[in-house]
N, C-alpha and C positions, 0 to 999 in steps of 0.2 A: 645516187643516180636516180634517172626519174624512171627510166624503164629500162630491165635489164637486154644485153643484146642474147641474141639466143646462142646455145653452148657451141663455142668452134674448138673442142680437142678434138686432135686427130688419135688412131687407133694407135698410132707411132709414137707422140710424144706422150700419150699415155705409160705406154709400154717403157719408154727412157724415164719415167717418174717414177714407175714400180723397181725399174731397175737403180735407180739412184740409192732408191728409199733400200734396196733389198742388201745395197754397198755400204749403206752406213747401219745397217743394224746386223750385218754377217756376222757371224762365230769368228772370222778374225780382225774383226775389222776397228781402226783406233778406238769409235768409243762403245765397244763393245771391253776392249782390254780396260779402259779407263774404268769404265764400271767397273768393274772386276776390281782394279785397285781401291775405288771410293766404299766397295761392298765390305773391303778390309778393313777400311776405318770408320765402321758406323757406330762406333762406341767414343768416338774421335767428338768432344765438347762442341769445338768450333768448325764444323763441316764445311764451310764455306772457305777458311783458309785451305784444307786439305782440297776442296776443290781446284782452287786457283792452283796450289800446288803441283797438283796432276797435270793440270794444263799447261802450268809452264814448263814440267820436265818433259811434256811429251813437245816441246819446240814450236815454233812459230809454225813451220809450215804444217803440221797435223789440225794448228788451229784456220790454219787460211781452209784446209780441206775437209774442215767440221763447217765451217760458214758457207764453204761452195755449196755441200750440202745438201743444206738448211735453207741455202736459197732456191734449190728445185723444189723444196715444197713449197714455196713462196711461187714460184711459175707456175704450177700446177693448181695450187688457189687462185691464179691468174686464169689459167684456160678452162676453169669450171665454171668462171663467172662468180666464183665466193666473194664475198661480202668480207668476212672476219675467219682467222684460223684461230683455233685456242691448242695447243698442249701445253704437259706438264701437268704435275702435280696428281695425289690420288684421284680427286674428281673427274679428271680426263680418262681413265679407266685404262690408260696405257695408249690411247688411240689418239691419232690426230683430227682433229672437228673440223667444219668448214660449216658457216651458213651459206647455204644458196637461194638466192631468190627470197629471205625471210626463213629460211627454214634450216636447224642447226642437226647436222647428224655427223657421225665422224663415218671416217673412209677405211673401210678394212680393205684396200688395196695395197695399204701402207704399212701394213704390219704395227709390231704391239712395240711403245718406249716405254722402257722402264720407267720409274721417278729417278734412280740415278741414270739414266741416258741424257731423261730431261732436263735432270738439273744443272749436268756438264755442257748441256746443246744450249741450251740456253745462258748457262753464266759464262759463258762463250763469246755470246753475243755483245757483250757489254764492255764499254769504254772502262777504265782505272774508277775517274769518278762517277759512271754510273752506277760502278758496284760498291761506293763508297755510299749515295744514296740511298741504295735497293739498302743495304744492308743498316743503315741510319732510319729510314723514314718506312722500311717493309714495302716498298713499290717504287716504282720508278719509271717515267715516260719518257720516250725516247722517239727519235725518226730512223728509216731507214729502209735504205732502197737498193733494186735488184736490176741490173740488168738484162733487159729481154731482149736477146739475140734476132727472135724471128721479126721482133717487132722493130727493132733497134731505136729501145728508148730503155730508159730510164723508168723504173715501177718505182713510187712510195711506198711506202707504210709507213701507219702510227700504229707503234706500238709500246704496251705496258705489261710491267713484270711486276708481279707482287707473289705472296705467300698462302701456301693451300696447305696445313698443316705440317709445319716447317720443309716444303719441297717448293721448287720453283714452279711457277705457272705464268704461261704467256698468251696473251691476246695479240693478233696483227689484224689489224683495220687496213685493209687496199683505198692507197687513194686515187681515184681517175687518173689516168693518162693523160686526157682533156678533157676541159671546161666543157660543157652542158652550155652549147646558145642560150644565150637570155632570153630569145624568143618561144625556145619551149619550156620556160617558168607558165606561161598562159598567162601574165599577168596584165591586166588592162594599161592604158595608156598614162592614164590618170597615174596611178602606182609607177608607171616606166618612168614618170618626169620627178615622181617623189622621192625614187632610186639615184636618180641620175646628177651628177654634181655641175652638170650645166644648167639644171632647171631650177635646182635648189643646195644651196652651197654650206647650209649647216642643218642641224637635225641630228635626232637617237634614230635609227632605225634599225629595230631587231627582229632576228628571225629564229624561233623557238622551236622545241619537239623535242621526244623523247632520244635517248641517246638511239641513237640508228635510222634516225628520221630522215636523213639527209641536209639536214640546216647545214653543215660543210658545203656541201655539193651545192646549194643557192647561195648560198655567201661567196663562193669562188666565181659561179656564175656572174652575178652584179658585183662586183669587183676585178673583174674581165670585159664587162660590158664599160666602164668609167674608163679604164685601159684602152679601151679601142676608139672612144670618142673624145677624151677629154686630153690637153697637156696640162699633167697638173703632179703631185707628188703624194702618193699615196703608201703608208706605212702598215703593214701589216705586223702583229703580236699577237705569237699563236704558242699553244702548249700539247706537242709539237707544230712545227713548221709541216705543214703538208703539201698541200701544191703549192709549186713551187710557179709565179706568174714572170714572166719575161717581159721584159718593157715592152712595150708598143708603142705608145703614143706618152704613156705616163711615166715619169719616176718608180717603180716599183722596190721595196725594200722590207726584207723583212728578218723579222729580230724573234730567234727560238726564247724561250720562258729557259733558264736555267746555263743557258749556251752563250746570249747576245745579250740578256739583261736577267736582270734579278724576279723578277716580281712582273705581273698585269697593271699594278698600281702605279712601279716604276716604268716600267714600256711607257705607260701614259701619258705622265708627266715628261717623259724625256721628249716622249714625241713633238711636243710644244715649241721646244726648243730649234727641230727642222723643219720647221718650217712648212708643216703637212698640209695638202685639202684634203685629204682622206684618211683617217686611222679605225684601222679595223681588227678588233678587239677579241682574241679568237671566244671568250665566255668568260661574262660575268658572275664569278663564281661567290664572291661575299660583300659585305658591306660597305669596306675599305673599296674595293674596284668598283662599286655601283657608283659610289658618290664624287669618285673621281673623273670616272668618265661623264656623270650630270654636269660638271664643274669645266670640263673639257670642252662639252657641244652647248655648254651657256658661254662660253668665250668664242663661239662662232666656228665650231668645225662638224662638219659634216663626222658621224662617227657608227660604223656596222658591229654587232655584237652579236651573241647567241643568250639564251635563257632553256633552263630545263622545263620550261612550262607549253603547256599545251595548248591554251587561247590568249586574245588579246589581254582579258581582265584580269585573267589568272597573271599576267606577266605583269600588270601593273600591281596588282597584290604583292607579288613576291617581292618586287623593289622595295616597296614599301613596308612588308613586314622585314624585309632584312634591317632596315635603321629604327634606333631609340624613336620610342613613344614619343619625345620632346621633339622629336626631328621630324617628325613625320607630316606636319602640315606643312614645312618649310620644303622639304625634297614633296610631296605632293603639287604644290603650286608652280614646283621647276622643270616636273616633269610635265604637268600640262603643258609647259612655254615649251619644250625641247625637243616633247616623244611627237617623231612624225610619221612613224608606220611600224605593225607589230603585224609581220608574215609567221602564224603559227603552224605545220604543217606535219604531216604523217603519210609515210609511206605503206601504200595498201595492196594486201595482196589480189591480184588482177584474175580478170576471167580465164588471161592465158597462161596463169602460171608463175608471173612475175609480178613486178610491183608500180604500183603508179600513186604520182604525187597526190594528195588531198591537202587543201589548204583553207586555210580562216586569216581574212585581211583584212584589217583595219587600219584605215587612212585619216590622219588627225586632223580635223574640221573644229570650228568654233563649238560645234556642239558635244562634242564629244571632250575637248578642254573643258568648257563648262562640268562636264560629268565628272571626271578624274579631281578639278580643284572641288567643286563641290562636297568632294566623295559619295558620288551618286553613282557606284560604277556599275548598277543593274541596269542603268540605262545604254549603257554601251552597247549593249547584245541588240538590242533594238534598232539602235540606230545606224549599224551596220549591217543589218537585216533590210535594212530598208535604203541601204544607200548603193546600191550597184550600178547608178549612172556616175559613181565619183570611185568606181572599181575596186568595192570592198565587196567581202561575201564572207557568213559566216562557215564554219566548218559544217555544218549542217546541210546548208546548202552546196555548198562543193561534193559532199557525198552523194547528196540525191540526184545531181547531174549526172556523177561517175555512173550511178546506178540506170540511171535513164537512159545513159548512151549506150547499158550493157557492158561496161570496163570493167564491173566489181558486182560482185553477189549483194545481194537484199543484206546477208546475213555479215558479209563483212564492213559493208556501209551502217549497219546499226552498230555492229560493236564495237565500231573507229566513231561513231560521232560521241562527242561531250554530253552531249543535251537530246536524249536517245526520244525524249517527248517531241522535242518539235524537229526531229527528224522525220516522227512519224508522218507529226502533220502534213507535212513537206509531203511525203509520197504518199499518203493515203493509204498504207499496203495495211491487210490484214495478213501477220506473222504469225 
């Protein structure tokens, strides 16, 4: 999200989240008994069978009323405004975590899970072959969503299950309710028509940052915005599926990594086959998927990705050091013809307490291909520095406005920029 809304729990359905939490962790309550059993077989080789075990003798409906739950913590990280829950496992200290606003602390209103509470609440959670994965590969990502009564919608999550010294540990990532207007991305006009598949109908365009950045939350935005203005057929391949978009005006379709197709690389190529103007790629994770998708939007489609990198250059580095030495003047001179904007962005903690977007944009001009084929790529910082009547700005610059308009601290604006010298220069502050 770009700015968080400010906390709407009430003193009541707090108090129905304490009391949820206080039913599922009682002295008599199923997985209080359950632990108790799994505590009996902790000399038991294969734990994981014994788990499942437990679960299945204690019947279907004790497990429907373990997930019921587990989903009021799931509403409860809803009306706090968290960002991510983590339990499970030693590292969780017994307690359930939320970040809020940037900031991860757990909630002792919730009382203490054991590692066996957590590892039965959570292998709980899991489909047959999720836990054929979890158990095959040690982690496992999945979707999945809560109903909110007061709201009466449907909540996401993404979430992931791996290993904290052989005990279960879960992360849930909340996904928006609703898309974020494209209009408060803040991005110039110039960058609106380079986004948009009516101005321009092929091109890479990716939007990078560290994991928690929010590139989700602008990827579903300009992919919302194509939705409302264009008729056209747009595919989404995501690991997991998280927002979930409703046709509008476009075809909308979208295909989970592990569920609707095999692989990033296979999504890709399948895509070809329907006939897309839009495939949007949930992250470019290796070699095999970088050079599939170049191979993609040089056959003329418009194509949205993510990168774990934090500027333009850096994003074209990483492509490029992901392929052989031999390859790399070839995927070099593909990506000058292809890449037509890299929105790099960082969410930053605000004057009020919450978080606001910071962003580095660079829009692909003759000179900047010149740079990339050349592999001149020091010049790129420059030339996007200099180019904000064609609506790029470097990260540098986007902090010192934050800072200028009073959004964000001196001190948080220098420790988010990349290039913490010509920050300085930018606001002249003696720190």
């Amino acid at each position: 999200m770009i700015e968080s809304q400010q906390n709407n729990i009430t003193p009541q359905r707090a108090d129905r989240s304490r009391a949820d939490s206080a039913a599922l962790l009682g002295a008599n309550s199923p997985l209080q008994r359950m632990a108790e059993q799994l505590q009996q077989h902790s000399s038991v080789p294969d734990r994981w069978e014994v788990v499942a075990d437990i679960l299945e003798d204690n019947g279907e409906e004790v497990q429907i009323a373990l997930k019921k739950s587990f989903d009021t913590l799931l509403l409860r990280m809803k009306q706090l405004q968290a960002s991510d829950l983590d339990l499970g496992g030693p590292g969780c200290q017994e307690r359930i975590w939320f970040r809020t606003h940037g900031v991860k602390q757990q909630d002792r209103d919730l009382g203490n899970y054991s590692v066996d509470k957590t590892d039965l609440l959570i292998f709980n959670l899991l489909t047959v072959s999720d836990r054929q994965h979890l158990l095959k590969h040690k982690y496992v990502d999945f979707s999945y969503r809560v109903y909110d009564e007061q709201g009466e919608i449907w909540t996401r999550f993404r979430a992931t299950v791996y290993f904290d010294l052989n005990h279960l540990a879960l992360n849930m990532r909340r996904v928006n309710d609703r898309v974020i207007s494209f209009s408060k991305l803040g991005l110039h006009k110039e960058v609106a028509k380079t986004l948009s598949l009516k101005y321009q109908k092929s091109g890479l365009i990716l939007v990078t940052g560290i994991t928690g950045s929010g590139k989700s939350t602008t990827l579903d935005s300009i992919i919302d915005a194509n939705n409302r203005t264009m008729e056209a057929h747009i595919v989404i391949i995501a690991d997991p599926i998280e927002y979930v978009h409703k046709p509008i005006k476009s075809i909308v379709k979208h295909r989970e990594i592990g569920r609707d197709v095999a692989s990033f690389k296979e999504g890709t190529i399948q895509a070809l086959r329907q006939d897309p103007d839009i495939i949007m790629i949930g992250e470019m994770r290796n070699a095999e998927t970088m050079l599939t998708v170049l191979e993609v939007v040089d056959s003329g489609h418009k194509v949205f990705s993510t990168l774990h990198t934090s500027s333009a250059i850096e994003s074209i580095d990483r492509i490029l050091g992901e392929v052989p030495a031999d390859e790399q003047d070839r995927v070099r001179t593909r990506l000058a013809d292809v890449l037509s904007c890299v929105i790099s962005q960082k969410l930053v903690p605000s004057e009020n307490g919450q978080r606001i977007l910071a962003k580095e944009v660079m829009v692909t001009t003759p000179a900047i291909q010149a740079a990339i084929r050349n592999n001149n790529l020091g010049e790129i910082y420059q030339i996007v520095h200099q180019s904000s009547d064609k609506g790029m700005i470097t990260l540098e610059q986007d902090l010192a406005r934050l800072y200028s308009d009073n959004k964000i601290s001196y001190f948080e604006a220098y420790i988010n920029a990349n290039n913490k010298r010509r920050f300085e220069e930018l606001v002249k502050h003696d720190y």
